[in-house]
N, C-alpha and C positions, 0 to 999 in steps of 0.2 A: 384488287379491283382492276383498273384500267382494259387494257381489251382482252377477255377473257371467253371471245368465240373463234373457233377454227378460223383459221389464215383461210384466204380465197380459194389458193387450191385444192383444200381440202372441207371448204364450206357445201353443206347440205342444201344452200338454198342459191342460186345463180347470183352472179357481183358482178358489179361494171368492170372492167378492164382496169380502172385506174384504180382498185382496191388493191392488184396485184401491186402495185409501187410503192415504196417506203420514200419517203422525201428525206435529204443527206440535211444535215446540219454540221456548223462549225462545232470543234473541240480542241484545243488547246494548236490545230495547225495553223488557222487566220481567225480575225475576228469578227463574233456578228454585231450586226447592229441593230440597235434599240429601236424599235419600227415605233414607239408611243414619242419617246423624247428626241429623237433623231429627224423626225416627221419632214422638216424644214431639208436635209441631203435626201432624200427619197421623192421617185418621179415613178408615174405609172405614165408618160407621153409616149405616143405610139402615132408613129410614120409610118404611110403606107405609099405605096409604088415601088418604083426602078430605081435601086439603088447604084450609081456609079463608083469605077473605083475612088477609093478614099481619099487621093492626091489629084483628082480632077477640082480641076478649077473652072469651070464654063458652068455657064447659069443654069444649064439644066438639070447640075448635080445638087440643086438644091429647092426642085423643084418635085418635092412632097407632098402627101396630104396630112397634115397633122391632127391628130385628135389627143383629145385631155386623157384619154383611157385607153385601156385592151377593152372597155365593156361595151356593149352595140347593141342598140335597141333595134326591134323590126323595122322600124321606119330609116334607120340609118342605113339599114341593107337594102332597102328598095332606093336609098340615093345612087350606093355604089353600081348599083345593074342598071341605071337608066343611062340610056344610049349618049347621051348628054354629059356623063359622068366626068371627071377630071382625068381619069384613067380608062382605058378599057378592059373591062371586066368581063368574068366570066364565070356563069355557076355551075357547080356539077355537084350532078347528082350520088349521092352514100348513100344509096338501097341497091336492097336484091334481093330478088325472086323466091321467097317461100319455099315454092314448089321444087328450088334448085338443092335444097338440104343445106346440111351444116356445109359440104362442097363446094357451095356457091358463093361463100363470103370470102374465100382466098381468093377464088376468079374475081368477084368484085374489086377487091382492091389493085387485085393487076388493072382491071380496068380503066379504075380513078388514077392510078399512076399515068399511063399511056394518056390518057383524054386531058392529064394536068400540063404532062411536057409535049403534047403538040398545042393545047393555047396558047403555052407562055411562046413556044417557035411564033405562031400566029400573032403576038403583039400584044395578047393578055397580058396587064401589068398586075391585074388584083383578080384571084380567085375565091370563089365563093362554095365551097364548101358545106352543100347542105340536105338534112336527111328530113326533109319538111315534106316531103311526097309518101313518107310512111303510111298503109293504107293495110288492108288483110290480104292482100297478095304481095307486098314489099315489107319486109324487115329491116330495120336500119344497122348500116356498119356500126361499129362500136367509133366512135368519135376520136380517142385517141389512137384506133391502130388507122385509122383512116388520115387524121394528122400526118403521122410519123411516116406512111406509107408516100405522100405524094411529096413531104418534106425531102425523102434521101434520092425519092425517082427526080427531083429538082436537081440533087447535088451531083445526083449519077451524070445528068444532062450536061452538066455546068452552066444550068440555068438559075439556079437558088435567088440569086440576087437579082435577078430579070422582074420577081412579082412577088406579093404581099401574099397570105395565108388566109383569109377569116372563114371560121368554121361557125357555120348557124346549124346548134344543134340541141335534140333535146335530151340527150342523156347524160348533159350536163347543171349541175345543182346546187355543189359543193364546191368550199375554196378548194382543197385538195382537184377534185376532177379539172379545175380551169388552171390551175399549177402544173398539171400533166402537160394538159395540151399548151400550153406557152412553153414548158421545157421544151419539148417536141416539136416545135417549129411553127406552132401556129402565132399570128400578129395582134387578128383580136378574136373574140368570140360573141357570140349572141347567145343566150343562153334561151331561149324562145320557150321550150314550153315551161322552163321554171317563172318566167316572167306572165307567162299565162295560168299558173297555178297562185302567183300571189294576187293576182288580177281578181281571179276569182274569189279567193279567201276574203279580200278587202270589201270587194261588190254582196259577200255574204255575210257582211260583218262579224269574220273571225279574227279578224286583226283592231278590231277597237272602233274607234271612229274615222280611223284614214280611209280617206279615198286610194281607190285604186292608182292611181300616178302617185300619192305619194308612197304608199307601200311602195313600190315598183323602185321609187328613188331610195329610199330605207335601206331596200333589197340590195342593190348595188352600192351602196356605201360598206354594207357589211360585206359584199362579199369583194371589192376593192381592198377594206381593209387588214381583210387576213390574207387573200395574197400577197400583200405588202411584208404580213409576219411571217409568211412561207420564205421568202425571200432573202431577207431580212435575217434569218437562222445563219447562212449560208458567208453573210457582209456582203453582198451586193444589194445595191442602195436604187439601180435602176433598173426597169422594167428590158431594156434591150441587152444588160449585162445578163439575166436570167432566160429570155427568150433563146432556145433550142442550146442550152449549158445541159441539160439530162443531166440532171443534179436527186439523182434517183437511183435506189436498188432495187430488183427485182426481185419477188420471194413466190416462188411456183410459176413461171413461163419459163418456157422452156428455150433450145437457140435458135429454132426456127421463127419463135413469133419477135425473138430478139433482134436477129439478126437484120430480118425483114423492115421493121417497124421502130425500133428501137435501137440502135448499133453504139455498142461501145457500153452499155447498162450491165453492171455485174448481176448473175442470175447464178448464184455458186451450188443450187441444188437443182437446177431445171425445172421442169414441171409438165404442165396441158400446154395443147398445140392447139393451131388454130380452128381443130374440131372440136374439142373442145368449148372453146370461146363464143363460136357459131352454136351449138346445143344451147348453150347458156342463152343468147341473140334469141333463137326461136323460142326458149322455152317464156321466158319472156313477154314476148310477141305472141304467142298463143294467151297466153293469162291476159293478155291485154284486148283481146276480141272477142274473147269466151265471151258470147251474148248471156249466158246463165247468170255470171258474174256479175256481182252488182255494186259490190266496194272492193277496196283496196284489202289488201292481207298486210300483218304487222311482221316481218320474217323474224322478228327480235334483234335485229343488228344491235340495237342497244342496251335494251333493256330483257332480259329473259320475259319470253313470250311462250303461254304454251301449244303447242305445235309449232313451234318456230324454231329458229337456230340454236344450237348445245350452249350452254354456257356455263365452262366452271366452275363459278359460282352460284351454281343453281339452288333455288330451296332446300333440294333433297340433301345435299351435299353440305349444308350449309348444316339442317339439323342433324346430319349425322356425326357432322364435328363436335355439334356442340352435348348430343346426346352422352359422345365417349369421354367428355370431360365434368358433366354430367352440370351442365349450363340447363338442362333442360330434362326431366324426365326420361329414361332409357325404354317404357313404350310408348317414347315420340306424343305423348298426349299436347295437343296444339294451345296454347295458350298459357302455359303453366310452366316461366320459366323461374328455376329457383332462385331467389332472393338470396340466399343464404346457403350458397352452396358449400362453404367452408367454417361455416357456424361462426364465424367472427361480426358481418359485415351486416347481417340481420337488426331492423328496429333502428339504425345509426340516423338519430337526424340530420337533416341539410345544415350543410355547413353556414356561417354567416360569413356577409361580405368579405371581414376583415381575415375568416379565415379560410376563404376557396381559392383553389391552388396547391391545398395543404393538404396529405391524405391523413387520415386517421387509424391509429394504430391501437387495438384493444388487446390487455394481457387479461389471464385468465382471474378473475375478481380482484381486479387492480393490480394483481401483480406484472413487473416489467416483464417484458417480451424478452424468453431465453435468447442468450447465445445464438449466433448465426449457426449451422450447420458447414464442413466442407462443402464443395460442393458434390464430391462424390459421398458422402455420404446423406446430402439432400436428395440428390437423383436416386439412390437406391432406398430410400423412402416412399418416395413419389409413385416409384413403380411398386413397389410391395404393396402399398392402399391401393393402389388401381387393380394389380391381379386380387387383393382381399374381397373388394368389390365388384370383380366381375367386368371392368369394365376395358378389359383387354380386346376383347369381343366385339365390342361395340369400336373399337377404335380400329381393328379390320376389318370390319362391316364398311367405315367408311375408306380406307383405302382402298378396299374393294371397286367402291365407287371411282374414285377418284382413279386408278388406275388400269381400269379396263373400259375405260370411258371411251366414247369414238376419236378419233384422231384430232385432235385440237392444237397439240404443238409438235415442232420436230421431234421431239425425245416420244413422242408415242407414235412412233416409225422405228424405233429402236428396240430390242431387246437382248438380255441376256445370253451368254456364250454358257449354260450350263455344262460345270465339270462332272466325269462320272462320280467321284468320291468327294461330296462335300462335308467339309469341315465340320467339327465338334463346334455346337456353340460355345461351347466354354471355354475354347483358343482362340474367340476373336476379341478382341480390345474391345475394354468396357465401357457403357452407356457412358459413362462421368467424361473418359476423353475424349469422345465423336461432341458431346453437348459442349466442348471447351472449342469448337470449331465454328457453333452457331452465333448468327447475330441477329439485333430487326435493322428491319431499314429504317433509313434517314425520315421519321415522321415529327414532327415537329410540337412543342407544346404550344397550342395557339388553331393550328390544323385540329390535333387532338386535344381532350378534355384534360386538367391536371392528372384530373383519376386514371383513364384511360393511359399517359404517359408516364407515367409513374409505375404501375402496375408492369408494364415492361418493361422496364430497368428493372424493380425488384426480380420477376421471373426472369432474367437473363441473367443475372447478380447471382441467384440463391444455384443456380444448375451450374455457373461457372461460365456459364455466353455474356456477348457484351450487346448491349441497349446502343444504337446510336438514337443521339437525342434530335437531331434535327437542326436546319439551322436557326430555330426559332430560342436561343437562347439557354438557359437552366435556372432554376431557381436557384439563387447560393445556399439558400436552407440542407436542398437537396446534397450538395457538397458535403456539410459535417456528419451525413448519414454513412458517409465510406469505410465500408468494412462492420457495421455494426449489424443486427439480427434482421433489421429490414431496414437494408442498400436501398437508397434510391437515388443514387450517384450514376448517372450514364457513362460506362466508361470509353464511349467514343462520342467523342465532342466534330460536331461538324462546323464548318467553318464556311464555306462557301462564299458571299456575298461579305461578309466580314462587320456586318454592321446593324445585325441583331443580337443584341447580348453576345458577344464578342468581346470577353475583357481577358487582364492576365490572369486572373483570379479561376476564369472559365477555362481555360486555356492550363491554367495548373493542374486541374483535377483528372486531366483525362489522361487514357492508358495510349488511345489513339487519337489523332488529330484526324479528320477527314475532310478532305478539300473535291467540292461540287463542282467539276465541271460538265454535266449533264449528268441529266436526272430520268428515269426509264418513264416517270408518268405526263414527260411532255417534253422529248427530245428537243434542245435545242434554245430551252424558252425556259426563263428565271421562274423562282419559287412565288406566288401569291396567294395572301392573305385578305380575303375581303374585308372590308371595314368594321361590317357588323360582326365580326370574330376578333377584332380587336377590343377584346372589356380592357378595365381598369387592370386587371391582374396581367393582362397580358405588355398591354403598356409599356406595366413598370420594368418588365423582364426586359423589355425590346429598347426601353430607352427613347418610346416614343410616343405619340397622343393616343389617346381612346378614338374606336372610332374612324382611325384614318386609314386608309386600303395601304398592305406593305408588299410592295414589289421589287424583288431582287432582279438586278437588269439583266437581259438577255445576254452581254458579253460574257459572264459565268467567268468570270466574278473579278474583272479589272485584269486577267489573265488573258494577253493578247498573242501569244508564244509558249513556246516551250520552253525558252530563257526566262519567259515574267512567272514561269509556272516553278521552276529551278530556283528560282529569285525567296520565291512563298514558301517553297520546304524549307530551302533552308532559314529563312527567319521562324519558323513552325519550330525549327530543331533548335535554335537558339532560346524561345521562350521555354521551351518545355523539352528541355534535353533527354528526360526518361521515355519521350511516347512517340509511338510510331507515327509516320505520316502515310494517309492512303489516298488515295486519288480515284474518283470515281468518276468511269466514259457509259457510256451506251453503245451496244452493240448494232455497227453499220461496218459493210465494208471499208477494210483499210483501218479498223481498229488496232488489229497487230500490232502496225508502225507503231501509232500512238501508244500502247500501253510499253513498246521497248523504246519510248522517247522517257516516257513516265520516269522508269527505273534508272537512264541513263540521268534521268534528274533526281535521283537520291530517293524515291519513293520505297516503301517497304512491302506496302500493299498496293495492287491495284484490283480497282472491283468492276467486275463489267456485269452492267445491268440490262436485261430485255427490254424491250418494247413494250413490254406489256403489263410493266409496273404502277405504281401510283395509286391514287386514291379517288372517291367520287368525285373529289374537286377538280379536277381535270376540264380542260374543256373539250367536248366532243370530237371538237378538228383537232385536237394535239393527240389522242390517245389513240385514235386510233390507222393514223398516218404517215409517223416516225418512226424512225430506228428499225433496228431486226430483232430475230430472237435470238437470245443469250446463245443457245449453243452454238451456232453461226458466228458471234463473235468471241465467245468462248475457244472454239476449236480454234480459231486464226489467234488471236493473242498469244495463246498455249504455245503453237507451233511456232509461230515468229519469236517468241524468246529464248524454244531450244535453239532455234534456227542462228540466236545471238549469242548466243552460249550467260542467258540472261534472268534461265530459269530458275536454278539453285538461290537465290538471292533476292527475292521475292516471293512473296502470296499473291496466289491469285483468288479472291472472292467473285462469286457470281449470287446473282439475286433476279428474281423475275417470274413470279409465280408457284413457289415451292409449295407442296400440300403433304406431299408421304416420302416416307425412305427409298421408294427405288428413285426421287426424283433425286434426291443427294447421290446415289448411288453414279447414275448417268453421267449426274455433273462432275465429280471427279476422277472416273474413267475417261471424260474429255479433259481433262486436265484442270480442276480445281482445287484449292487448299480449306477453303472457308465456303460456308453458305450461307446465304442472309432470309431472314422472310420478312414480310411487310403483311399482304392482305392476311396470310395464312393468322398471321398472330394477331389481328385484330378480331378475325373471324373468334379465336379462341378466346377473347377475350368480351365475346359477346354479339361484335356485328352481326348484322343481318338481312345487309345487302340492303339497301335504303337508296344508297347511290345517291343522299342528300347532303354532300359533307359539305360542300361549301354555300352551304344557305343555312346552315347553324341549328337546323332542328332534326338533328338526330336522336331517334326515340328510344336509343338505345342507351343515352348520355356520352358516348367516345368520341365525334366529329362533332361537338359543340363545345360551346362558352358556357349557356343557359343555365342557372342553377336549379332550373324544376327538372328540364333534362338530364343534368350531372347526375340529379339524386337518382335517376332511373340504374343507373351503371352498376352492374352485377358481376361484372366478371373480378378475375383473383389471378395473383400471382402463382399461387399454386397451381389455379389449372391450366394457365397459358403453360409452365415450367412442367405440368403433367403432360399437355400436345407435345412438348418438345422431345420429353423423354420415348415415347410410344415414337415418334419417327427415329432416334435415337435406337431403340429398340430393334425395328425394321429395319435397319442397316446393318446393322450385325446381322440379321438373319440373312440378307440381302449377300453380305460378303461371305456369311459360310456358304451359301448355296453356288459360287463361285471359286471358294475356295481361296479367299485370302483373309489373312489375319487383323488387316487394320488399313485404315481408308490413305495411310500413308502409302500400302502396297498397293492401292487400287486405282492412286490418281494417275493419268496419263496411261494408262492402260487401254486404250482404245481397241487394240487385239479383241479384249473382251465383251465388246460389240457387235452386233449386226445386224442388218435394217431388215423388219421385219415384215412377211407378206399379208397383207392385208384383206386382198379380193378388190378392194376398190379401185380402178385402173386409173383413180386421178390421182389416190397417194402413192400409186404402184410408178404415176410416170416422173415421181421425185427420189433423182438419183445423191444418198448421202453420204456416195463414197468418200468428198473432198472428207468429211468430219470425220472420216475415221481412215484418214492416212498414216501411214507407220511413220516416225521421226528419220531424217536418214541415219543418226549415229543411234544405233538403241543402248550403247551405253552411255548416253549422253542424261544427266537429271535431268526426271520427270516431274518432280517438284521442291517445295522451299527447303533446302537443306538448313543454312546458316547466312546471317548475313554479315558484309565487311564494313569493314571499318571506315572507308569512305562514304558511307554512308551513317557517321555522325559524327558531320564537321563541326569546327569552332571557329568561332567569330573570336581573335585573339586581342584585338583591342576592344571587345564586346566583356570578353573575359576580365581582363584588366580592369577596366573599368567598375564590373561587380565583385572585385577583389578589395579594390580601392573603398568603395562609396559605398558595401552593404553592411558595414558596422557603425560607419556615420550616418546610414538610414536609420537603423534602428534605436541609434541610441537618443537621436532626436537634435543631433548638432549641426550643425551648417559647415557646410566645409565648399574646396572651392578646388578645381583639376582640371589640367591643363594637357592637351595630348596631341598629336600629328598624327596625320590621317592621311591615308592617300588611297586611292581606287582598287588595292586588294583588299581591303576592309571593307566586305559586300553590307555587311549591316552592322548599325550603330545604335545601342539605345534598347537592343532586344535583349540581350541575359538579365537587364534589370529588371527587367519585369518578375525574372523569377526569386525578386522579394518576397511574392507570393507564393510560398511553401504548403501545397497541401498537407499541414496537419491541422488539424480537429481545433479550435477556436484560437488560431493563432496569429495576432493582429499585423495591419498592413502596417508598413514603415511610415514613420512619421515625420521622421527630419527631410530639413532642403537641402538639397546640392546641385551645386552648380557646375559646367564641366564646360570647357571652351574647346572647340578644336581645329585647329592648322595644317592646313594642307591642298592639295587639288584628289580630288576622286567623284566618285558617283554614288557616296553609299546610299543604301535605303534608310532614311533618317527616320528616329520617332515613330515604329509602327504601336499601333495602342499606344495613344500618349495617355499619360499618367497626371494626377496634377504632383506639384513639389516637389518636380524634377524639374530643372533648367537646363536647355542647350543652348549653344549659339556657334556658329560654324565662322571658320574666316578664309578665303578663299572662293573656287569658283565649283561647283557641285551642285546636285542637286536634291533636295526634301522631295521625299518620296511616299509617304504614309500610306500606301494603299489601301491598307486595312484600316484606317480611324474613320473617326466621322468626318474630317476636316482634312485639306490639300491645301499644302503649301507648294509654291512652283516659284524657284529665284527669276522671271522672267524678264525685271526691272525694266520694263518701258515707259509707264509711264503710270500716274496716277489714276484709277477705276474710280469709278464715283454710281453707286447704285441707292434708289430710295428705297425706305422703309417704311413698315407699316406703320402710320401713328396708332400713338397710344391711345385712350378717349382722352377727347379734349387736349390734345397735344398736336403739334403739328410736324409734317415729314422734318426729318432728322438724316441729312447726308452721313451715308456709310462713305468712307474713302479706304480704298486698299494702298497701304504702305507699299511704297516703290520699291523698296530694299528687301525687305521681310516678305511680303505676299500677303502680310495677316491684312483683313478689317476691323476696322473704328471706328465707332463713331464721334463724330465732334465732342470736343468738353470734356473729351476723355482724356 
């Protein structure tokens, strides 16, 4: 799902200027901050006038006009232009002339440049910036190039600091559009005719029963508020740390409109110029005077609209998926999707309370369900009943669609380097080990329905791909399924936030560990769970009430560095020494670094995920405003780690809209090892585009709780694991038509790319040579060879320690160890957790132990505490649990004293935190 229509520059239907910006979020380099619990460090205060230099001391360097916001109603702008004003002011006009073409809007802004630095010469302290004279012979500038334009004509002057910015404009509406223009140099803004659009809404009673003033104040609270979480992504906590920082990528302008307007904003594939931008200005303008016209047009920005903007996820595209896995009737007849598409799952009543969460497994008249299959020899099942059925056809009918679609991402600017002699299919590497490369993305049980997450583990399980479970926890039920005829064991455990279902137990079972540090369906900004998707089952799994909204913080995930990030593998590597740890970024400039900081910190995998990932649950302003597209970040990781000689010893996975074989194909000629899919495989597994996942009534039963909705859920393991193989399929065919043998010879092959001609002169003016740069050594690897040995370290008095104390675990006797510790002992308290041995009903340790330890260090103490294990430290260090529920900190000052809720009929009951320890008590305890 997430945003799944053409980027700006290659959108059919004209975008404001600030569509072209991706807003930057933090990732493991500094940290963000929490804009909801942080609330109390964050200021939107905004001073306007002449700023002196910083070490003036004379009264008039602080002689300001201060205001609570960046946000300005009309009446506040007719304070600052009266002759009377605190400052003197001055407005200028952002129109031009119709009749001058798309020509006239570059001359216009030279204009507003020159008219800005001869007021400020003249004594102007505040300019007023405004396109309110818009009429059928004046067009209005675009707002942010109009910003940005009189912002650098200030700095060229060396006037910048002489006057204040405010722009009263109306092609402003959205937090994202008033983020642009405060990067860019503006103070405040007026957003005028959105403020006159809810004006009206309110006076027409479309908004409830508010009056218009209050709408209008609603209005401005929200959109106050998300600026604060734009911000906020970044760790800057004040509105003047974020004003003119261009804390922005560009994706389609080119370096003219950069250069001019925006300087110093990375734009790694250029784009449209400022004729562009101006066509788009009039076209516009004309639609907005057409007297014939008499409403508004819907372009489908969000929602597929018909005549309006492409979107990959369209109807058509949808039943043609679901046609070829035969979700639905193969002559598309509308309404008639099979119940029982694999003759199992037909007549199954709704489960009860006690047993939803559970999937139901039927053998053939009570007999148990055979033996699991290989996985190669499940996939060459899979595909034998599909060609038996015909339904090979139908699954290039829909790639068909999918891949000759109109331009919608970078990779369809790209095509094939056809060899003259391609390959025999039967020399290229088999379906079974391309499907041992795929994964789903991080969806969580809680987001999705039991059935729905389950069903993809099994179909990841039965092909040989692996299921990440999300970090919404696992059933342990699901755990003693591992290896039997139907796996419903997720064999990559995400970890993330650390404190939904997060135990050692959870933590044993997996092949891979994956640590969240941004996530592609809301750069920048923690995982949420609405309340009302919180049932009882889910609850029990999270370890937390029914009912209550679960929000993983925006720091992602107590990881403030790339040391506390270094810190987390390796305690990852100590609980569960056999499984890899991967680390997931989102694709934004200067990824690279990041992903060879990653592997400098012991990571095995790293995954870069698009922009364009996620689910319905998304909020509007996050999905479609952050991060880049994967192959943007993909090609820069790729090249930055041969660049580090850092490539052989890692996987690169990428994730971000996958649908057919040439898209795996692309992504590993930019250099990938692994592929992930997310929407594709929920698509297969039923979706149908509803885009109602977080409001819990999804009528397909997959994004809900609901158990009238659950029982609706139709899809099977089999046919998700049937989509996989048919793209599985198409890569092979994909690689003989190129002429290599196997996707290990295909990855970092960029050679065998190139950007292809389109006719359209707006994706003709994006140049993707950066993506398909040559390496400078080419014999240098192109991908994961083997990894070393430094990358699984031991914790040697962690070791000792589970040497010691795991037969006097088990055998149930108490015993008591005594040990010296000092600051290279990173972590303490972490191999015992691996008491918990995934094998098949085998119980946790029962006995106590006690362990004392001496010395001075820092380790990371007690992560996942346990009960019936006891420490106690002596010395000066400190308790570090990142990942429990609970923080301890030696910070002994002095006694804390917080009230508690009474009981009924009881009365407050002082909590006091122990000075020495950090824990709380209550009295009488």
């Amino acid at each position: 799902m997430g945003d799944d229509v053409p980027f700006a520059a290659v959108a059919s239907h004209p975008r404001p200027v600030t569509n072209f910006l991706k807003q930057r979020f933090a990732q493991v380099s500094n940290p963000a901050i929490d804009h909801l619990r942080e609330r109390l460090v964050m200021s939107l205060r905004t001073c306007l006038g002449p700023r002196q230099p910083i070490l003036t001391e004379r009264p008039e360097a602080a002689r300001l006009l201060e205001l609570p916001s960046f946000f300005l109603y009309p009446s506040a702008l007719e304070a600052l232009l009266r002759t009377d004003a605190s400052f003197p002011s001055v407005r200028i006009d952002s129109t031009f002339e119709v009749d001058a073409g798309p020509g006239g809007m570059e001359a216009a802004l030279e204009g507003i440049s020159a008219a800005t630095v001869a007021a400020v010469e003249a004594g102007a302290s505040v300019i007023v910036c405004s396109d309110a004279d818009v009429d059928a012979e004046r067009a209005p500038l675009p707002s942010l190039l109009a910003t940005g334009a009189m912002h650098y004509a200030l700095i060229d002057a060396g006037r910048r600091d002489s006057a204040s910015l405010v722009i009263d404009t109306g092609d402003v509406h959205a937090t994202h559009s008033v983020a642009c223009l405060l990067g860019f140099g503006a103070d405040a803004v007026c957003p005028r005719t959105a403020l006159q659009t809810v004006a009206a809404l309110a006076d027409d009673g479309q908004l409830g029963e508010h009056p218009a003033a209050e709408a209008q104040k609603r209005y401005q609270a929200a959109l106050e508020d998300g600026v604060l979480k734009i911000f906020s992504k970044m760790g800057i906590s004040t509105i003047d740390g974020y004003r003119s920082a261009q804390i922005f990528d560009a994706l389609g302008l080119s370096d003219e409109v950069v250069q001019r307007c925006m300087r110093g904003v990375a734009s790694v594939v250029g784009g449209v110029g400022f004729d562009r931008l101006a066509a788009d200005v009039l076209t516009r303008h004309e639609e907005a005077f057409d007297t014939e016209k008499v409403s508004l047009t819907s372009p489908g920005f969000f929602r597929h609209r018909k005549g309006g903007e492409y979107h990959a996820n369209n109807p058509d595209v949808v039943d043609a998926l679901h046609r070829s896995i035969a979700l639905v009737p193969a002559d598309g007849a509308k309404g008639k999707r099979n119940k029982d598409s694999d003759g199992k799952l037909g007549g199954v009543p709704l489960a009860s309370a006690d047993e939803q969460g559970k999937v139901i497994y039927l053998g053939d008249d009570g007999e148990p369900v055979p033996p699991a299959d290989p996985a190669d020899v499940a996939a060459a099942h899979l595909l034998q009943r599909a060609v038996d059925e015909g339904r090979t056809d139908l699954y290039d009918a829909f790639a068909s669609q999918v891949n000759d679609r109109p331009v919608t991402e970078i990779r369809d600017l790209l095509e094939f380097v056809v060899v003259d002699e391609p390959l025999p299919l039967d020399e290229v590497e088999s379906v079974e080990k391309i499907t041992q490369r795929f994964s789903t993305g991080a969806m969580s049980h809680g987001a999705l329905s039991a059935e729905a997450h389950e069903t993809l583990a099994m179909a990841m399980n039965l092909i040989g791909g692996k299921s990440n479970c999300g970090e919404g926890g696992e059933d342990p039920a699901r755990f003693r399924t591992r290896g039997t005829a139907r796996d419903r064991n997720s064999r990559i455990k995400q970890i993330a936030s650390g404190r939904f279902g997060v135990t050692p137990q959870y933590c044993a079972y997996a092949d891979e560990l994956n640590i969240k540090v941004a996530q592609g369906s809301k750069p920048g900004e923690g995982g949420q769970l609405p309340g009302h998707k919180v049932s009882g089952e889910i609850a029990r799994l999270r370890h937390t009430q029914p009912g209550v909204g679960l929000i993983s913080p925006p720091p992602h995930h107590d990881i403030y560095s790339i040391e506390d990030l270094a810190q987390l593998i390796f305690d990852l590597k100590q609980v569960n020494p056999r499984a890899e740890v991967s680390v997931k970024l989102v694709a934004e400039n200067g990824v690279g670094t990041i992903a060879s900081g990653v592997v400098r910190a012991l990571a095995e995998t790293v995954q870069i995920s698009g922009h364009n990932g996620g689910t319905g649950a998304s909020p509007l302003s996050s999905i479609k405003n952050a991060g880049m597209p994967w192959e943007l970040g993909l090609a820069e990781a790729h090249a930055t780690l041969m660049e580090d000689e850092l490539r052989d010893r890692v996987r690169v996975r990428v994730d971000g809209g996958f649908r057919t074989g040439r898209d795996i194909v692309i992504a590993a000629l930019l250099g990938a090892d692994e592929y992930s899919f997310g929407t594709a495989a929920m698509l297969a597994e039923g979706c149908i585009m509803v885009r109602a996942c977080h409001r819990d009534t999804c009528p397909t039963g997959i994004a809900t709780q609901r158990p009238n909705l659950r029982a609706k859920f139709v899809g099977t393991p089999e046919g998700v694991a049937t989509y996989m193989v048919f793209i599985a399929e198409e890569v092979r065919r994909r690689l003989a038509e190129i002429g290599l043998r196997s996707l290990d010879e295909a990855i970092g092959r960029v050679d065998l790319l190139r950007q292809r001609v389109t006719g359209d002169p707006h994706a003709g003016a994006l140049d993707l040579a950066p993506l398909l740069r040559e390496p400078p050594s080419p014999d240098a690897p192109r991908r994961f060879v083997r990894g070393v040995d430094i990358q699984r370290p031991r914790s040697e008095l962690d070791a000792r320690l589970l040497d010691d104390a795991f037969g006097v675990l088990f055998e149930g006797r108490e015993a008591t160890f005594d040990y010296p510790i000092c600051n290279a002992d990173r972590t303490v308290e972490c191999v015992s957790r691996r008491c918990h041995r995934p094998r098949m009903g085998e119980p946790s340790p029962t006995g106590p132990c006690h362990g004392t330890l001496h010395g001075l260090g820092r380790p990371e103490f007690r992560r996942l505490p346990r009960r019936r294990r006891h420490a106690r430290s002596h010395g000066r260090g400190q308790r570090l649990p990142r990942q429990g529920p609970r923080r301890w900190a030696n910070r002994g000052a002095r006694t804390r004293q917080r009230r508690r809720r009474p009981r009924s009929g009881g009365e407050h009951r002082v909590v006091r935190r122990h000075r020495r320890t950090g824990l709380h008590r209550r009295g009488g305890r």
